[in-house]
GUTI-871751 format. One record per residue (C-alpha): residue number from 1; chain; x, y, z. Coordinates in steps of 0.5 Angstrom, whole numbers, plus 500, padded with zeros to 3 digits. Example, Ala and Ser with C-alpha at 12.3 -4.5 7.8 and 13.67 -1.06 7.14 Angstrom:
<atoms>
1; A; 525; 491; 516
2; A; 527; 498; 514
</atoms>
This chain:
<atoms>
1; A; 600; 183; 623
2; A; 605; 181; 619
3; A; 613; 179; 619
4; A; 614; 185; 617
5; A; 611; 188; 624
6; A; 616; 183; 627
7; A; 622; 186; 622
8; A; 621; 193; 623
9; A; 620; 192; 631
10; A; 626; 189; 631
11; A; 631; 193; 628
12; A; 628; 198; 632
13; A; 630; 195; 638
14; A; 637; 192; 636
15; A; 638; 199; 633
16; A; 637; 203; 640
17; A; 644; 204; 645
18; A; 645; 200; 650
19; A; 639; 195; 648
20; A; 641; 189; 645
21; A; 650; 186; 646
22; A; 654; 184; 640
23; A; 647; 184; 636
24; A; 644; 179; 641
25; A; 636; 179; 643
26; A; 631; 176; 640
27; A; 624; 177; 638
28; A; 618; 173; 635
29; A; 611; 174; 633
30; A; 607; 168; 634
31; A; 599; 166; 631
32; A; 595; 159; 634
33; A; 600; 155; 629
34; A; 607; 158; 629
35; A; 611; 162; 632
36; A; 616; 166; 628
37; A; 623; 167; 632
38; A; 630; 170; 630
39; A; 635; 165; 629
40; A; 642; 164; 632
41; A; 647; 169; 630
42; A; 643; 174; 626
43; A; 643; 181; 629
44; A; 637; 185; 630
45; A; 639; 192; 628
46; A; 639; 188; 620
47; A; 635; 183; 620
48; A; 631; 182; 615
49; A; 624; 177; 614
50; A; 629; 171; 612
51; A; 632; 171; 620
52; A; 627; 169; 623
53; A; 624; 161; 623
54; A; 619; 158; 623
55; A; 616; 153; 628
56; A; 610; 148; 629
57; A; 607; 151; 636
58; A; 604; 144; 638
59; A; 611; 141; 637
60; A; 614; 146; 642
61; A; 608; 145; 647
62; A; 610; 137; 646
63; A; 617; 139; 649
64; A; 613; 140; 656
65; A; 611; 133; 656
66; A; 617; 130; 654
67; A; 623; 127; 660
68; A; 630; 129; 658
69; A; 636; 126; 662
70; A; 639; 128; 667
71; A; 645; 130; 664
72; A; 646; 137; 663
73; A; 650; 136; 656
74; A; 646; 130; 655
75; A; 639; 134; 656
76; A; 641; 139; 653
77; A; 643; 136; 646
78; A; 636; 132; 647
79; A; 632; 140; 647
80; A; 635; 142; 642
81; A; 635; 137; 638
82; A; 627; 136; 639
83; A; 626; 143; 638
84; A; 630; 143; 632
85; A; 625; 138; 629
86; A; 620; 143; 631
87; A; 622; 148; 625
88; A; 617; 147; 618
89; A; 619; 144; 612
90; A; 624; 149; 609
91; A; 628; 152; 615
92; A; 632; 146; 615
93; A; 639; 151; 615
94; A; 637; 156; 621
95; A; 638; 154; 628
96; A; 633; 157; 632
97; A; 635; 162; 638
98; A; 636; 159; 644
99; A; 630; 162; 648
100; A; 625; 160; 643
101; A; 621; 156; 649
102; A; 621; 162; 653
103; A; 618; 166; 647
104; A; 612; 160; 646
105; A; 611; 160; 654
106; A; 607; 168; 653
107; A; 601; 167; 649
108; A; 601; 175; 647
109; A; 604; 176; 640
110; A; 609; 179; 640
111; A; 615; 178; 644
112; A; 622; 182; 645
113; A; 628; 179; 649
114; A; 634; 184; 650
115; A; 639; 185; 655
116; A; 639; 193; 656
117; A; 645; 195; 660
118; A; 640; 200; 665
119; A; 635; 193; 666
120; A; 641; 190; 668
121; A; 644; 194; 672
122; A; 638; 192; 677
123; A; 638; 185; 674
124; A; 646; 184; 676
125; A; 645; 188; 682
126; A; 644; 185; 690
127; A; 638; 188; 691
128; A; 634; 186; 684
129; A; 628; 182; 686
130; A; 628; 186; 691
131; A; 627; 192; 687
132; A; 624; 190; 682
133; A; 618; 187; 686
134; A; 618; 194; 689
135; A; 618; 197; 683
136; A; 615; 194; 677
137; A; 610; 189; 682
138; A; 606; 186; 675
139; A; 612; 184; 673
140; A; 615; 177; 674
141; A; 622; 175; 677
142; A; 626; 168; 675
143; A; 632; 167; 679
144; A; 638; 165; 676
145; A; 639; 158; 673
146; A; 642; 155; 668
147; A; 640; 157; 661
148; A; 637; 152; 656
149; A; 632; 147; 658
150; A; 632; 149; 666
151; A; 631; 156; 665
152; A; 625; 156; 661
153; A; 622; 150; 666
154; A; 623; 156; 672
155; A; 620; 161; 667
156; A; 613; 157; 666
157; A; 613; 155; 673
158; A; 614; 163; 675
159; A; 608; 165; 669
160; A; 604; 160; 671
161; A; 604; 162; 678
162; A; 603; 169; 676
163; A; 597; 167; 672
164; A; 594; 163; 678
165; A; 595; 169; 682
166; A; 594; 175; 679
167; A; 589; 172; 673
168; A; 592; 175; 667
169; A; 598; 174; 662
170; A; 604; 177; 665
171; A; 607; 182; 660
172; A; 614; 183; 663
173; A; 619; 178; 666
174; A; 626; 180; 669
175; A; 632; 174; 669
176; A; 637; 175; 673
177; A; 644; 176; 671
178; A; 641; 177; 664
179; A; 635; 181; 662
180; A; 629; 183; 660
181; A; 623; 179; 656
182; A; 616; 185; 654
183; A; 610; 182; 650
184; A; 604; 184; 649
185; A; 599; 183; 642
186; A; 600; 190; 639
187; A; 607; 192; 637
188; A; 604; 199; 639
189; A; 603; 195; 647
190; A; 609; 193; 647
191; A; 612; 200; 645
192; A; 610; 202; 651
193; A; 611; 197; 656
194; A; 618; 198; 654
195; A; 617; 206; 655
196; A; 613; 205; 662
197; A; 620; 200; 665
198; A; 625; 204; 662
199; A; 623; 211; 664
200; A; 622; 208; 671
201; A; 629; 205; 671
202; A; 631; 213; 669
203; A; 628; 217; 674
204; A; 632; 212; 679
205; A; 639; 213; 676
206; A; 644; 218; 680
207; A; 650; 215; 679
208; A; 651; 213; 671
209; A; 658; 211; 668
210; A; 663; 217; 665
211; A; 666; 215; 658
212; A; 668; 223; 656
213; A; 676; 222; 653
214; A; 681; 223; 658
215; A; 689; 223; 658
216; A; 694; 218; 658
217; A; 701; 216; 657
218; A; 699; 212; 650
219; A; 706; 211; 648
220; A; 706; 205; 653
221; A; 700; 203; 650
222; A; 703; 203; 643
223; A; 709; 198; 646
224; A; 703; 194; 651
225; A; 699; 192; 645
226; A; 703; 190; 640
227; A; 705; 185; 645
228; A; 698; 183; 647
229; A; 697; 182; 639
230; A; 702; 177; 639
231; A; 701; 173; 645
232; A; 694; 171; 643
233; A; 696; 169; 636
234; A; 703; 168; 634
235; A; 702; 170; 627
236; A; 700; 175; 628
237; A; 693; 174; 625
238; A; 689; 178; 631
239; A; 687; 186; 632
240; A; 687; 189; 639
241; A; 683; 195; 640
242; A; 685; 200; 645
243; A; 681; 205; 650
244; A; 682; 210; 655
245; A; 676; 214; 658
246; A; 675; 216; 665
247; A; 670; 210; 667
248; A; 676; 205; 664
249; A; 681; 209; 668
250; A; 676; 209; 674
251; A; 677; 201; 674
252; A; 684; 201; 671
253; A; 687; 206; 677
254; A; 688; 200; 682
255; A; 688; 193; 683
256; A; 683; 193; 688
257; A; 679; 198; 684
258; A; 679; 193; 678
259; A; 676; 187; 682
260; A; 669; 188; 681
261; A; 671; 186; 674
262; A; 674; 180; 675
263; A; 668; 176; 675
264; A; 663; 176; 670
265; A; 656; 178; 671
266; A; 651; 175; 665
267; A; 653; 169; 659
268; A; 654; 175; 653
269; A; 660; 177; 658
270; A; 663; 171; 659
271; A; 661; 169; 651
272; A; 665; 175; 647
273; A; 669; 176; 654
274; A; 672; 170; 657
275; A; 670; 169; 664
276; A; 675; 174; 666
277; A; 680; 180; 664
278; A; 686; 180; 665
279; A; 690; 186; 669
280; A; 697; 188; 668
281; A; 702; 192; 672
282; A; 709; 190; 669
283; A; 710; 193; 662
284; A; 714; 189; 660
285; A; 715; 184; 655
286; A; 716; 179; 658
287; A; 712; 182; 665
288; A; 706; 182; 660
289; A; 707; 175; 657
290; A; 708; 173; 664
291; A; 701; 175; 667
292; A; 698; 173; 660
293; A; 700; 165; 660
294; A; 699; 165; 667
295; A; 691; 166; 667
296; A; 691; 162; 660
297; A; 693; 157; 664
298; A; 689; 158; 670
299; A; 683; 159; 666
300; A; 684; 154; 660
301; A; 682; 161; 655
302; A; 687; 166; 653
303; A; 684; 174; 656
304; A; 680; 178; 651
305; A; 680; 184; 657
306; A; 686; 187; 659
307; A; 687; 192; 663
308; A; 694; 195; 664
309; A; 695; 199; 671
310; A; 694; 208; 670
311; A; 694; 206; 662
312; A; 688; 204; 659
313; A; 683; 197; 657
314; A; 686; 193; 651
315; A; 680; 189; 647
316; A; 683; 183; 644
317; A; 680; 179; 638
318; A; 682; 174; 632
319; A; 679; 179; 627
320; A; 677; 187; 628
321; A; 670; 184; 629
322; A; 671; 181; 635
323; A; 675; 186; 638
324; A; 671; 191; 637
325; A; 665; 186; 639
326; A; 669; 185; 645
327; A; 671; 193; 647
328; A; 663; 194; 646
329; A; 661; 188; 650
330; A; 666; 190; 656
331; A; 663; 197; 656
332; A; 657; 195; 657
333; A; 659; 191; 664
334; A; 663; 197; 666
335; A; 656; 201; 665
336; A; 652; 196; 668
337; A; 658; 195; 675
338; A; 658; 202; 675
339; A; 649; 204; 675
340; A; 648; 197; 679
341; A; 650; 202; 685
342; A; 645; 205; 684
343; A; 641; 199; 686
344; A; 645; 196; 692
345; A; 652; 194; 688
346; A; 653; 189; 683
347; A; 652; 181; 684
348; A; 656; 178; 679
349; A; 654; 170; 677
350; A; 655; 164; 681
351; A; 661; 160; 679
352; A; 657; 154; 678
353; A; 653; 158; 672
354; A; 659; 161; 669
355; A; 663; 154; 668
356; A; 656; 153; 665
357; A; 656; 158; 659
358; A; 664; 157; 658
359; A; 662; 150; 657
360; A; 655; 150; 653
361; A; 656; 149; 645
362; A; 650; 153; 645
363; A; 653; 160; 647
364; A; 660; 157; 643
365; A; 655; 156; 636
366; A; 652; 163; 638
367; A; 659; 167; 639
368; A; 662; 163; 633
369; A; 656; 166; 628
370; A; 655; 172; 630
371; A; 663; 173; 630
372; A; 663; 170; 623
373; A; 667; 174; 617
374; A; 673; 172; 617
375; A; 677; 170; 610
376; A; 682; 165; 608
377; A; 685; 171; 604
378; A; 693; 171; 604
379; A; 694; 178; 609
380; A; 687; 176; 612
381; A; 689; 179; 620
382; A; 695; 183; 617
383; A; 696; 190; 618
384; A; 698; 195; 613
385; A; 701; 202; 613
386; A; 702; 205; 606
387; A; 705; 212; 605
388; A; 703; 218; 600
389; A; 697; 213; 599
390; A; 692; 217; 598
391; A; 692; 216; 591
392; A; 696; 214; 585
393; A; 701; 209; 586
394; A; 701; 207; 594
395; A; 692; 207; 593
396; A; 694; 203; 588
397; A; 697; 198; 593
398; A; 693; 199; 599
399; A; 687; 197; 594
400; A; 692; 190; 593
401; A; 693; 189; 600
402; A; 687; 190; 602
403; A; 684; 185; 597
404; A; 688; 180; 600
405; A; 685; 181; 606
406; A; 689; 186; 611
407; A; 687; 192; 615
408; A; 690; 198; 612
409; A; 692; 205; 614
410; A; 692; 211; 608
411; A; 697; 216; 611
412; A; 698; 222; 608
413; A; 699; 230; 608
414; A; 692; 230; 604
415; A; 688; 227; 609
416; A; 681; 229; 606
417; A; 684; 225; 600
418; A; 687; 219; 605
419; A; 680; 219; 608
420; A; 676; 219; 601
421; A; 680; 213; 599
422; A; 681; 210; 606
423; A; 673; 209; 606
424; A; 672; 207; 599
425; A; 678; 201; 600
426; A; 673; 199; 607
427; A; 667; 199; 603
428; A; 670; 196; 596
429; A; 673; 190; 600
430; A; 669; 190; 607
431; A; 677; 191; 611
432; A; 678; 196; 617
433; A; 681; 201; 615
434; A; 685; 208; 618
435; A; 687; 215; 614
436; A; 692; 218; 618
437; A; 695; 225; 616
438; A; 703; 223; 615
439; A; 708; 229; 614
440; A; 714; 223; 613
441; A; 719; 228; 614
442; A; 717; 230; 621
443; A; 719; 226; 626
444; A; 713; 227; 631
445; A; 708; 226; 625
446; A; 711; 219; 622
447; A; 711; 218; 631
448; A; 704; 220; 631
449; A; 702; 216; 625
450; A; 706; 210; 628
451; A; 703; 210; 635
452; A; 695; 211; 631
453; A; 696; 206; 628
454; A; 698; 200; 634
455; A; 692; 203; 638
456; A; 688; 202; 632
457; A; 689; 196; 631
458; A; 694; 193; 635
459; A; 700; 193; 631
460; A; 704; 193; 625
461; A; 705; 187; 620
462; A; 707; 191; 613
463; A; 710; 199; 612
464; A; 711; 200; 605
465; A; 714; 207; 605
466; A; 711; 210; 598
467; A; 712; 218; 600
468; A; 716; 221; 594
469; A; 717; 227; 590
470; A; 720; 229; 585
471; A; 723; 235; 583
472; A; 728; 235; 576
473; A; 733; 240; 573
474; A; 739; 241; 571
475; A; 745; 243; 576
476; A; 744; 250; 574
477; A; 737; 250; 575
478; A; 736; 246; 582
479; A; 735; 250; 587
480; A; 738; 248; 594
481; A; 731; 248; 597
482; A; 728; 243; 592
483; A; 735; 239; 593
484; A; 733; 238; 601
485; A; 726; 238; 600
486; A; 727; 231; 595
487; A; 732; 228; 601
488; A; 728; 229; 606
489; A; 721; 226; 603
490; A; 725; 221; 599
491; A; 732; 219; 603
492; A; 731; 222; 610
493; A; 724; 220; 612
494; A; 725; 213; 609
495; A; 730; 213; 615
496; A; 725; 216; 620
497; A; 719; 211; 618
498; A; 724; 204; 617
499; A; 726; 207; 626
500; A; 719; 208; 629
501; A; 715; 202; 624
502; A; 721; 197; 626
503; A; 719; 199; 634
504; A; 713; 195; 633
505; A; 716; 190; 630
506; A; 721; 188; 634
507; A; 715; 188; 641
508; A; 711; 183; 635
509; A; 718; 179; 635
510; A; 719; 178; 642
511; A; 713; 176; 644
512; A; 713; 171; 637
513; A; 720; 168; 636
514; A; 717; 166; 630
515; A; 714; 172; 627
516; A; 716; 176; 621
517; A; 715; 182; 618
518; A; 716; 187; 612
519; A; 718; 195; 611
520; A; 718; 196; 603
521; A; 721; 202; 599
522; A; 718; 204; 594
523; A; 723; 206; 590
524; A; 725; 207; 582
525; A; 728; 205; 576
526; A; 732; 211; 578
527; A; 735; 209; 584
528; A; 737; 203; 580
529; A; 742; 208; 574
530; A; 743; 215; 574
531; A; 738; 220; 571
532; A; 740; 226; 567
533; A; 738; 233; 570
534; A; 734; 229; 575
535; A; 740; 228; 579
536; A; 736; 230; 586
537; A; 731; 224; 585
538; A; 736; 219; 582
539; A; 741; 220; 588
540; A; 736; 220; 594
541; A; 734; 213; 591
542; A; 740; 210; 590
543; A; 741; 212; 597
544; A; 733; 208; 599
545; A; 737; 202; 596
546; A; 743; 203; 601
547; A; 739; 204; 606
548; A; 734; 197; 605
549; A; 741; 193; 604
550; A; 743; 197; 611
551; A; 737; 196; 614
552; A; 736; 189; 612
553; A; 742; 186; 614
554; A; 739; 191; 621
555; A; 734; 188; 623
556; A; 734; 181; 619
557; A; 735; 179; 627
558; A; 728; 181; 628
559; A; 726; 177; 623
560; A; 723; 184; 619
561; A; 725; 183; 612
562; A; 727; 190; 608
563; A; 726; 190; 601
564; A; 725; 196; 595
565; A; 721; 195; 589
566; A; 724; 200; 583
567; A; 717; 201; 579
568; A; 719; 204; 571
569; A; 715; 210; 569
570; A; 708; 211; 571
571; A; 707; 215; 564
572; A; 699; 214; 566
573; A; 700; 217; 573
574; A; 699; 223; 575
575; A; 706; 224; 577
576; A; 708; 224; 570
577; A; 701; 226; 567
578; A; 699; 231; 571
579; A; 698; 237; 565
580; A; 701; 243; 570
581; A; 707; 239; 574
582; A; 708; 233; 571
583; A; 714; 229; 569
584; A; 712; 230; 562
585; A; 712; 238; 564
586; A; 718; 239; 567
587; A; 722; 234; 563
588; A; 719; 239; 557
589; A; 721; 245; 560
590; A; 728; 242; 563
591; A; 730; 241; 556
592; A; 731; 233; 558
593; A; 728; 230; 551
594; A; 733; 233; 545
595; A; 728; 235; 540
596; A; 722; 235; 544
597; A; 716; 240; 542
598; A; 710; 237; 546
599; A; 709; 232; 551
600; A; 706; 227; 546
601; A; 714; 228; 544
602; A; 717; 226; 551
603; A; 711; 222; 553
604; A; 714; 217; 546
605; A; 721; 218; 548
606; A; 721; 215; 555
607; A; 716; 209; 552
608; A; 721; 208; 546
609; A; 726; 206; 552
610; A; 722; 200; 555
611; A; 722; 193; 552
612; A; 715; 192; 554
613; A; 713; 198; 550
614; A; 709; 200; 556
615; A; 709; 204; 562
616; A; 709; 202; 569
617; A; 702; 200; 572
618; A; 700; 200; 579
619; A; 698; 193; 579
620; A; 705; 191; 576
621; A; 708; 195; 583
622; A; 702; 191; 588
623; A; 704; 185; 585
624; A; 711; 185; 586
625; A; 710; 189; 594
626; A; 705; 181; 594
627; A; 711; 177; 591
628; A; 716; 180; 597
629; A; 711; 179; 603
630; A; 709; 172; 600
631; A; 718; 171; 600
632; A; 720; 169; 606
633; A; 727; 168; 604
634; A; 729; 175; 601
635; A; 731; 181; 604
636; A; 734; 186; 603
637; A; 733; 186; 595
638; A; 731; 192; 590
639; A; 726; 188; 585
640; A; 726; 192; 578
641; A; 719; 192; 575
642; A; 720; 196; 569
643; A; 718; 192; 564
644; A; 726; 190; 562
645; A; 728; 197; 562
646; A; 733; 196; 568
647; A; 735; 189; 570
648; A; 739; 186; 576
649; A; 746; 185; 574
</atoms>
């Protein structure tokens, strides 16, 4: 034996689909002294030898002789506050899992609870007792009770009388309405106990759930979740994540055909879920607010399950984590409603058991833990678009925001690029991310980026048109075709972003008056003073700053600030650096720099121009883009940052 055995069967266990929920179950290995039990709030599929505490067995056994009050709450503090005094010294700061009596009640040793959707298709069904006595007649069956304290008082009773029944220790024990315990004394035992019940459950399964991908009108569901977002926090700290498959439609087609999800049918439900989902029909803003408030009202807790009729499911969480814990959560009671017709329909749980996990501190404490990562960061819930973020300037500032705490969207035409960077940003910074491939001149491609984003993540907080290019030449040498091909990446689809990133924020603004957004070009100095034989650029970034001025004093009634930040040259970039088409290329090859014979030479010249005797760097953009998100009173300015080269007259 060692902890080591329980370490590696446990993250067998959590790691298997479909077995544990929201890296919930719990294992434990015990001797004749302790019992070594995963602690609350850590997740099977990672924990290591420090999750698991460590409990004296003869203070645990002490428990059943105890008497506890006859107050709910008051015996269930009582319990837990005896079983915590159970740790050994050094396990002050963990808190044991919450079924840790029940793992002590079986003398073998090793012990796995888990909460497989397929067990629970037949412990949430009508007909479960029957079928597993019928099924599995060495296995032992408790009633739903209360958990805590009660439940494993009825677990001893019923492993006590199976004992005096059949003689032996009983290996496998059934909850109703939430899952399953196996033990046995080998880890190799218990493999197969869990092999034998779960290849007996498979060979009864003929009608099973259906999550291939199917159609649906997502452009409602862009202008439905945004809402949604915004209703559960009017700041916009929270993330809704969307999904549209056909046993999602299968219960979103009907009110009728949603019913069977509206009560909940275990406590993981109703802990990451709610006690009940929420199912829309009007569309509208106002319609959707309307339903939201009403159940929130009734119910006392805000949905975190929506389903919009014909369209699809809405997971709402206060972080990506929580809705993403929730869309999983809520898959698996649609898998469990739907394989429980197997076993005679589905039984949902008592009301009586349902106010009691919506009130019991120990499943709040178990949700609040194992949903725990959020940060105080100052964009922490926010989500960013930046375009032409794959590298350079807009990577440089994705990174930033995301350093703040915001979820961010990388698009780009370089979508191998976009997704590189897009992973490396996620995994330096532990925020969700999106690489999206944007042509920000196409109409349907800036749509499709829009629309990818919000049922991603739930909405859109900051868009940062970064997208530019560059071509310079004298009028003799501009070409028509290079003209247009500069307005429309610089002029034009700034215009197309500002329009469709704007939809989104004004469906956030009516759901929060209050709430207030930023759209932030990523213009230049250029757009601030004329440029020689770069006239293509300069003139589509003076129009940006014309278009900020217009959009802003547009959309100032949304409570959506515009602003520009007018970067000095990027001398270190690739824009300017890149040895076959950088600006220092160009400009050599256009003749822009009287005298030059080399790029060191041009490269000079335009450093000699700049006060701070510098280039421009990507943190002096990110900061300036930070400054104008944190300034709540500014719109519709164009911020130099060009080391004084270009100052606000």
């Amino acid at each position: 034996m060692s902890i080591n055995s329980l370490v590696k069967f446990s993250n067998k266990y959590g790691s298997l689909a479909g077995f544990v929920l929201a890296g919930g179950g719990n294992t434990s290995y015990k001797n004749k002294t302790h019992l070594f039990v995963k602690g609350s709030g850590t997740s099977l599929k990672t924990i290591t030898e420090e999750g698991f505490v460590k409990m004296k067995r003869n203070s645990l056994g002490a428990i059943w002789n105890k008497t506890y009050s006859a107050d709910t709450a008051e015996r269930e503090a009582q319990v837990l506050s005896d079983m915590m005094a159970a740790k050994c010294h050094g396990e002050e700061a963990k808190r044991p899992s919450v079924e840790t009596l029940l793992h002590d009640l079986f003398p073998q040793t090793y012990v796995l609870h888990v909460h497989p959707t397929k067990v629970n298709a037949i412990t949430c069904s009508v007909n479960g007792e029957a079928i597993v006595n019928e099924m599995f007649p060495e296995a032992v069956w408790v009633d739903e009770c209360e958990p805590g304290y009660i439940l494993a008082a009825n677990c001893k009773k019923n492993l006590t009388e199976y004992k005096a029944k059949s003689g032996k220790d009983a290996s496998v024990l059934f909850l109703q309405n939430h899952g399953i315990f196996f033990a046995a004394d080998t880890v190799k035992d218990l493999n197969s106990t869990v092999s034998t019940v779960m290849s007996a459950i498979n060979a009864k399964l003929t009608v099973k759930p259906d999550y291939s991908v199917c159609e649906t009108d997502t452009a409602t569901a862009a202008k439905i979740a945004p809402v949604l977002r915004m209703l559960y926090n009017a700041e916009g700290g929270a993330a809704v994540k969307f999904a549209a498959n056909k046993t999602v439609m299968k219960f979103a087609q009907s009110r009728e055909a949603f019913e069977v999800l509206r009560e909940p049918l275990s406590p993981d439900h109703i802990v990451y879920c709610k006690a009940e989902p929420l199912f829309l029909e009007d569309f509208t803003p106002a319609g959707i607010k309307a339903a939201f408030d009403e159940l929130t009202s009734r119910r006392g807790f805000m949905p975190k399950i929506v389903f919009a009729k014909g369209i699809g499911m809405f997971a709402i969480g206060g972080t990506m984590k929580e809705a993403e814990t929730a869309l999983a959560v809520w898959e698996d009671c649609m898998s469990i409603t739907t394989l429980a017709e197997n076993f005679g329909g589905v039984r949902h749980m008592a009301p009586a058991m349902v106010d009691f996990i919506v009130n019991w501190e120990v499943e709040s404490y178990r949700a609040k833990v194992s949903l725990a990562g959020g940060n105080a960061k100052a964009l922490a819930g926010k989500i960013a678009i930046v375009t032409g973020s794959a590298q350079g300037f807009g990577a440089g500032v994705a990174e930033y925001l995301a350093k703040e705490g915001a979820a961010v969207v990388i698009a780009d035409m370089n979508v191998g690029g976009a997704q590189a960077t897009a992973d490396k940003i996620a995994a330096d910074y532990g925020v969700p991310t999106l690489a999206v491939g944007a042509n920000v001149s196409d109409e349907a491609s800036v749509a499709a980026m829009i629309e990818k984003t919000v049922l991603a993540f739930g909405g859109l907080d900051i868009f940062v048109n970064n997208a530019g290019i560059v071509r310079a030449g004298s009028l003799e040498e501009m070409t028509k075709s290079n003209f247009e091909l500069v307005a429309a990446v610089n002029y034009t689809a700034y215009f197309l972003c500002a329009k469709y990133a704007s939809a989104v924020m004004k469906l956030q603004r009516a759901a929060a008056p209050e709430y207030m957004a930023d759209i932030i070009e990523i213009n230049s100095k250029s757009g601030l003073s004329g440029s020689n034989k770069n006239f293509a650029y300069a003139g589509s970034k003076f129009g940006g700053i014309g278009l900020t001025q217009s959009f802003a004093m547009e959309l100032a009634p949304y409570g959506i600030k515009v602003n520009a930040v007018c970067p000095g040259n990027f001398l270190d970039g690739p824009l300017w650096s890149d040895p076959e088409k950088g600006l220092f290329v160009q400009y050599l090859n256009a003749g822009k720099v009287p005298g030059a014979k080399t790029v060191a030479d041009v490269r000079k010249f335009y450093e000699s121009k700049v006060p701070l005797g510098r280039g421009c760097r990507i943190e002096d953009v990110a900061k300036a883009v930070l400054y104008i998100i944190s300034q709540k009173y500014e719109t519709g300015q164009a911020v130099p940052v060009t080391g004084g080269q270009e100052m606000l007259k």
